[in-house]
C-alpha positions, 0 to 999 in steps of 0.5 A: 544863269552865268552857267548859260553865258559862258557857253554862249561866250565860249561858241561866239568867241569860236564862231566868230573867228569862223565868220571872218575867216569866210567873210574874208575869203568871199571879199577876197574872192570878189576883189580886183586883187590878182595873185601875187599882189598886196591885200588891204590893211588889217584895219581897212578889212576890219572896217570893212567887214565890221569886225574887231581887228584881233578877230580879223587879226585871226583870220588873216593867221588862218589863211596864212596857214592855209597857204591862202595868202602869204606874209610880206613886211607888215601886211599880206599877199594873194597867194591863191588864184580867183579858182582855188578861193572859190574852192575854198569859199565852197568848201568853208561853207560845208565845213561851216554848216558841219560847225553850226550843228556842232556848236547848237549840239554842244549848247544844247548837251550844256544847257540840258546838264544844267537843267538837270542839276536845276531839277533835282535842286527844285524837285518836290514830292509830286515831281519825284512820284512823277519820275518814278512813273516816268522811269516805269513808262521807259522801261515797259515794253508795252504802250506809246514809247517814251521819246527823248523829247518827253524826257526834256520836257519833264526836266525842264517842267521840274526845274520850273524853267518854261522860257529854257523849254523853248530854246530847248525845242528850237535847238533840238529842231536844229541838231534832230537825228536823221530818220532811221535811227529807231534802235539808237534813238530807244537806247538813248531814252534808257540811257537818261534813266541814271539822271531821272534817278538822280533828279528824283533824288535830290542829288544836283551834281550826279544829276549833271554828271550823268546827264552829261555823261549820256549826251557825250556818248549819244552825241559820239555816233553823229559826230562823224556824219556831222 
């Protein structure tokens, strides 16, 4: 499971740092502090909001950059008025639900590529007569399609992981293409064909690699809509 840890430590350290810089923002926003004068201390806002002074540290840079607040000695100034911070309140906000999905998506494609290389390590015989059947149902054309959800579901049944099956449904019910997308959703059942091979072969790391593979390329479309 140390796979798993790094990748949520990864998204929390990134997350984080995103979380103070709109945390900030909306204490700043509904502060007495008018343009031009001093802000409280690193420590005083890092107290304040419950966060750790170097990711508070971080947010400061950012606004900074931003052109939000400006460096005076050791500490900082209001630069921005109370109107363009609520502008950027909104705008951080949007920016911020575009930045959850992307972080559940990036999870998501990490915790499938490991399952993958889990079930080509766990397979057995009937599991390997099962993904053959799994692989013939894709390519017919006739009968109940095959979602991307079946093939999930199999994986995870074949890596013997059930409590990584329910995270799997609560992060796919957070990233779920957007209706009308029929003809994309179709070809990206065809594109887990390579994995489902892999998997039944026995082979855990091409498992991976075109598990990963896959995901990348699906994931490119809604990246900009994102």
């Amino acid at each position: 499971m140390t796979a798993f840890s790094s990748i949520a430590e990864t998204a929390d350290d990134d997350w984080m740092e995103f979380q103070a810089v709109a945390e900030l923002m909306t204490c700043l926003a509904g502060s007495s502090i008018g343009q031009g004068q001093c802000i409280p201390t690193l420590a005083h806002l890092a107290d304040r909001l419950g966060l750790g002074r170097s990711t508070v540290g971080s947010a400061l840079n950012s606004l900074t950059r931003l052109g939000i607040l400006a460096q005076r000695g050791r500490g900082y100034v209001l630069r921005a008025d109370s109107e363009d911070l609520v502008v950027c309140i909104v705008r951080n906000r949007v920016q911020a639900g575009h930045e959850a999905k992307r972080q559940v998506t990036s999870v998501r494609i990490h915790l499938l590529t490991e399952l993958a290389g889990l079930a080509a390590e766990r397979r057995t015989v009937e599991d390997a007569a099962r993904l053959t059947q799994l692989i013939t149902e894709i390519d017919a054309a006739a009968g109940k399609p095959i979602t991307e959800w079946d093939i999930h579901s199999a994986i995870t049944r074949i890596a013997r992981e059930q409590v990584l099956d329910t995270v799997l449904r609560r992060l796919q019910a957070l990233t779920a293409h957007p209706p009308g997308n029929t003809a994309h959703q179709q070809m990206s059942v065809q594109g887990y064909k390579s994995a489902l091979q892999a998997i039944r072969s026995g082979l855990p790391q091409p498992a991976r690699d075109e598990m990963i593979a896959h995901l990348t390329r699906v994931r490119a479309p809604y990246q900009s809509g994102l």
